[in-house]
C-alpha positions as CSV (number, residue, x, y, z in Angstrom):
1,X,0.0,0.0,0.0
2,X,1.6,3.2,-0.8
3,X,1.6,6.1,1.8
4,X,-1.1,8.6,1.7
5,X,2.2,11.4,2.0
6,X,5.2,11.5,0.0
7,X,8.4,13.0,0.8
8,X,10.9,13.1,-2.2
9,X,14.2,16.0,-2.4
10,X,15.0,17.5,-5.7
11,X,18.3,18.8,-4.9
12,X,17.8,22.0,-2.0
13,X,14.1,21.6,-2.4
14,X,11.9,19.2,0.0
15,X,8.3,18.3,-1.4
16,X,5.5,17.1,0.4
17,X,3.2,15.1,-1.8
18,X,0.0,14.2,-1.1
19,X,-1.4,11.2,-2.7
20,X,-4.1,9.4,-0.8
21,X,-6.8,9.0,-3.8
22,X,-9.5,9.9,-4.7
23,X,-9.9,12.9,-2.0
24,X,-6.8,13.0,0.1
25,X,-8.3,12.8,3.2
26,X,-7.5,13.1,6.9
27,X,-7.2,10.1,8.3
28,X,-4.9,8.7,10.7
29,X,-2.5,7.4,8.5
30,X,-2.6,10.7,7.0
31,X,-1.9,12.6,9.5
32,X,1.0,9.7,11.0
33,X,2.2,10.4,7.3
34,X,2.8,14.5,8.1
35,X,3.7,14.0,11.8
36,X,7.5,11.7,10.6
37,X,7.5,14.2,7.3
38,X,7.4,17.2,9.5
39,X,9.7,15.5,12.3
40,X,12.4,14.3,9.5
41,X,12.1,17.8,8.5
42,X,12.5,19.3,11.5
43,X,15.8,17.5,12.4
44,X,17.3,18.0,8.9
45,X,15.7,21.1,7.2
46,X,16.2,21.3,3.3
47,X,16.4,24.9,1.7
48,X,12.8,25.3,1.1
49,X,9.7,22.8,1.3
50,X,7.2,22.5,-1.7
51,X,3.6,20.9,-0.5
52,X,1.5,19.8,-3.2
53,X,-1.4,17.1,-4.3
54,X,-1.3,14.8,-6.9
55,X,-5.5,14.0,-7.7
56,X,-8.3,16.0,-8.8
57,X,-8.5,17.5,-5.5
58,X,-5.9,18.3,-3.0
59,X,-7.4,17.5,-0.4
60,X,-11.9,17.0,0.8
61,X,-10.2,17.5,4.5
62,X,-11.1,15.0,7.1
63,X,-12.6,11.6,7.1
64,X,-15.5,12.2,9.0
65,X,-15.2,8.6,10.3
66,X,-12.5,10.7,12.6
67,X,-14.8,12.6,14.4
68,X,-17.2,9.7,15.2
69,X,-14.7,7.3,16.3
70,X,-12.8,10.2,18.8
71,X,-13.0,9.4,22.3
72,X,-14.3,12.2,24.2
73,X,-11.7,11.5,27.2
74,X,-9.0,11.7,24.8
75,X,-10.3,14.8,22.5
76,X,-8.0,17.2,23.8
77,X,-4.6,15.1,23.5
78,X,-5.4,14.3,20.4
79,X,-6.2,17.7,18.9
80,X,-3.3,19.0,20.4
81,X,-1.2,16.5,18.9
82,X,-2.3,17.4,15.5
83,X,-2.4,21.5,16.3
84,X,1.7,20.3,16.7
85,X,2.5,19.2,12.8
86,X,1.2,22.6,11.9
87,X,3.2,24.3,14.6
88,X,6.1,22.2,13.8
89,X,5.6,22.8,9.9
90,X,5.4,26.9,10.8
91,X,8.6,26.9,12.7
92,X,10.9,25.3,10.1
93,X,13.4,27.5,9.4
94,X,13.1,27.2,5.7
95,X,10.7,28.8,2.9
96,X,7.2,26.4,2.7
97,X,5.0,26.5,-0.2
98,X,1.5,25.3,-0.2
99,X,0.5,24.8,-3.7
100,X,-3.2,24.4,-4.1
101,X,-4.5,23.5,-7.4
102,X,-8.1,23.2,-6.5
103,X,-10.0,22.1,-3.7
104,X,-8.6,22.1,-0.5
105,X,-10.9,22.1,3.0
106,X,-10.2,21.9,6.6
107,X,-7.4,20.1,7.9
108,X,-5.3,20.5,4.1
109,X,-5.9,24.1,4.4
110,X,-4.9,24.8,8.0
111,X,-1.6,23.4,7.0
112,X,-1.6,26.0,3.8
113,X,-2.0,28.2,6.5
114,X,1.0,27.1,8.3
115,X,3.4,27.4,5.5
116,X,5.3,30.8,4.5
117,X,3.6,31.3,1.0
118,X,0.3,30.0,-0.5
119,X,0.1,29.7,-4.4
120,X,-2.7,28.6,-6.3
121,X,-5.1,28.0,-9.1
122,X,-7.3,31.5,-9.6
123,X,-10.4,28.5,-9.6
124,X,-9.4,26.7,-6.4
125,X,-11.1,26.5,-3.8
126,X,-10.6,26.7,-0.3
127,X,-12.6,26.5,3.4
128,X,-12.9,25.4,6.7
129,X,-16.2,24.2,6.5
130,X,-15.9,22.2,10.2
131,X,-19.3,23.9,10.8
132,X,-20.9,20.9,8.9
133,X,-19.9,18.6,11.9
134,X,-20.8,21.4,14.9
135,X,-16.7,22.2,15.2
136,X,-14.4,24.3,14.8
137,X,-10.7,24.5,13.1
138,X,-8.5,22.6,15.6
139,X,-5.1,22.8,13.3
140,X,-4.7,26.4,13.8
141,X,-6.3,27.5,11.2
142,X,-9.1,30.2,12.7
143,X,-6.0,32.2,14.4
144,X,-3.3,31.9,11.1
145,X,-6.2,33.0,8.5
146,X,-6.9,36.0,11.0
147,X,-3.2,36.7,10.7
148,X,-3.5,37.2,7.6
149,X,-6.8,38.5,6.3
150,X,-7.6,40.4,9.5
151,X,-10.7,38.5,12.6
152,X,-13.4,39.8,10.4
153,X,-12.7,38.1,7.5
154,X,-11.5,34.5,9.6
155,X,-14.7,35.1,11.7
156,X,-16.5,35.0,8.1
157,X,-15.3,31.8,6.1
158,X,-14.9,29.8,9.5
159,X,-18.8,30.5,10.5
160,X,-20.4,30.8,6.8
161,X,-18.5,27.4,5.9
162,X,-18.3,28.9,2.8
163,X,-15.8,28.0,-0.2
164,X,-14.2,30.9,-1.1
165,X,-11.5,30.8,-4.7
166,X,-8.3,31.4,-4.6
167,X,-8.6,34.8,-6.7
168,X,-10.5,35.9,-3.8
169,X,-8.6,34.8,-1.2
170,X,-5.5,36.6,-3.0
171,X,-7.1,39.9,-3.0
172,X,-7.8,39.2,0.9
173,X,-4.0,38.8,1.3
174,X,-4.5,34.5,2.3
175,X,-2.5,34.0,-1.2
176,X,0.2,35.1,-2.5
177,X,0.5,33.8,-6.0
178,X,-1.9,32.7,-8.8
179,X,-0.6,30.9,-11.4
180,X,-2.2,29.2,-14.6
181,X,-3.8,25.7,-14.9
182,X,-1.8,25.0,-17.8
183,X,1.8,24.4,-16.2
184,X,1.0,25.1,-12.9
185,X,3.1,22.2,-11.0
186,X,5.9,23.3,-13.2
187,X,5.4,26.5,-12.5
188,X,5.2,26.1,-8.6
189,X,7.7,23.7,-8.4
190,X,10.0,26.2,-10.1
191,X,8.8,29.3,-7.9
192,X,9.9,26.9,-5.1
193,X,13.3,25.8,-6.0
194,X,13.9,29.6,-6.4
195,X,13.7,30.1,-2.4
196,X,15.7,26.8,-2.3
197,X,18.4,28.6,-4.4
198,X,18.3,31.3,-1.8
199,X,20.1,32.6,1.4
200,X,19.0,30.5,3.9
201,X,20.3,32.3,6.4
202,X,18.5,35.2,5.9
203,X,15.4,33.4,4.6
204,X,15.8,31.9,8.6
205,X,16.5,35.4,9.8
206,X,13.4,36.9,8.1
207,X,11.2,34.3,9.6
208,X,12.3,35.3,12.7
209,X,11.7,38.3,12.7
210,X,8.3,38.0,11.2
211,X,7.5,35.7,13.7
212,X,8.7,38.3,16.6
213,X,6.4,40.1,15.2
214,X,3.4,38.1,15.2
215,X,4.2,36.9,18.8
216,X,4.9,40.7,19.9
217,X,4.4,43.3,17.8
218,X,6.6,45.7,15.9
219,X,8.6,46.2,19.2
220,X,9.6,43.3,19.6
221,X,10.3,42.6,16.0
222,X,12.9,45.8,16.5
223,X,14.6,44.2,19.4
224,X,15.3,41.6,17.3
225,X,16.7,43.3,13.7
226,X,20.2,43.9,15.3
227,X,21.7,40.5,16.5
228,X,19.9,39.1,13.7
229,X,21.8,41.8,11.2
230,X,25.0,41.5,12.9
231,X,24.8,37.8,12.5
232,X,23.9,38.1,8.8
233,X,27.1,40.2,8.6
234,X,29.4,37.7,9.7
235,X,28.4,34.7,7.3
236,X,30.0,33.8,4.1
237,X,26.9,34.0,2.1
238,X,26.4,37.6,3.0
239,X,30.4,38.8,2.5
240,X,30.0,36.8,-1.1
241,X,26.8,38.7,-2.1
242,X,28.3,42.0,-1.5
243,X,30.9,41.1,-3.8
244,X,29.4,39.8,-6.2
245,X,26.9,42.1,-6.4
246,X,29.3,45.3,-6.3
247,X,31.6,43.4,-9.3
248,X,28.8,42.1,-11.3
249,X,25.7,44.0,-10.3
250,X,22.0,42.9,-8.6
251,X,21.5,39.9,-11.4
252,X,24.5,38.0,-10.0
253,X,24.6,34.1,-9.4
254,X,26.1,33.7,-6.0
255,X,25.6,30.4,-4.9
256,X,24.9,30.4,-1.5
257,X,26.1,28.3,1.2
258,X,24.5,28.7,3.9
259,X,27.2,29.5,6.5
């Protein structure tokens, strides 16, 4: 039986692969799948992390067999538990892509919401539609879509249970990208493996300090910028850049490093 999650490397780049036909749902061997992807990941981090979905959808969200067959007793460990692979996925220290080619509900999209950058379809369609089932997002996924489209508009999709497309969801600021049907894995593969090809020491830096941010405000995110800088200024990638960029100008090739 092949597993419902793939994790393959091209080089720099780490993909996550979804491929549990014919919806990609969340069951528990789907969600064992992302919690040793997002462990291996954690303890060796590539230069950037591409999620996508093979399938007509990425992903109907969870197997409502889940729900029924949760013990009460146990509800709260296990929600926790799976709140964790998002956490774990949001603190990698690399660029994540979510790449969303057309419908993608509940659990699938709180893990969109997890990663760095979402890039889709114009025509896909997202929602957290737990209303269905009297619940609520348990992944995360109420608080990171109010991080990023503002309470009013997370207060909206998580009540309605509405699907809402991509093309609207890029003019709330919930994705960054639209690309094309035709070519679009291409194209978000290779609009991945240009974050892999990176700094990722600064790509880490700038997480951090987004994620100051987030936890405390533009204060805090200012007590941060100068140890991170002055860190940034010792490393090899950063002395090469300058170089390169002062002999050959800003189109340069520096390969970076990462030290």
């Amino acid at each position: 039986m092949n597993p419902p999650l793939r994790l393959t490397h091209d080089g720099p780049l780490a993909i996550l692969i979804l491929d549990s036909p014919p919806l990609n749902l969340f069951d528990l061997a789907m969600w064992d799948a992302w919690e040793a992807a997002v462990t291996r990941l954690s303890a060796d981090p590539p230069r950037a992390v591409l999620v996508r979905a093979e399938g007509r959808v990425v992903s109907a969200g969870v197997d409502v067999r889940v729900f029924a067959d949760t013990d009460p007793a146990a509800a709260e460990a296990f929600w926790a538990r799976r709140l964790r692979i998002a956490q774990d996925l949001e603190a990698l220290p690399c660029p994540t892509v979510f790449a969303a080619h057309s419908l993608t509900l509940t659990a699938a999209f709180e893990l969109a919401l997890a990663c760095d950058l979402i890039v889709a379809t114009p025509a896909a369609r997202f929602g957290l539609v737990e209303r269905k089932v009297a619940f609520t997002p348990s992944m995360g996924g109420t608080q990171r879509l109010a991080g990023r489209a503002g309470p009013g508009r997370a207060r909206e999709l998580v009540l309605t249970g509405d699907l809402y497309r991509a093309a609207t969801l890029a003019e709330w600021g919930v994705v960054n990208a639209l690309f094309p049907p035709a070519g679009f894995a291409e194209a978000v593969h290779g609009y991945a493996m240009r974050l892999a090809a990176g700094p990722p020491r600064a790509h880490a830096a700038t997480k951090r300090v987004v994620r100051a941010f987030v936890d405390g405000g533009v204060a805090a995110a200012d007590a941060l910028v100068p140890p991170v800088a002055a860190a940034l200024v010792r490393t090899e990638d950063h002395r090469a850049a300058v170089a390169a960029f002062l002999s050959d100008g800003p189109d340069h090739t520096t390969t970076y490093l990462g030290r």
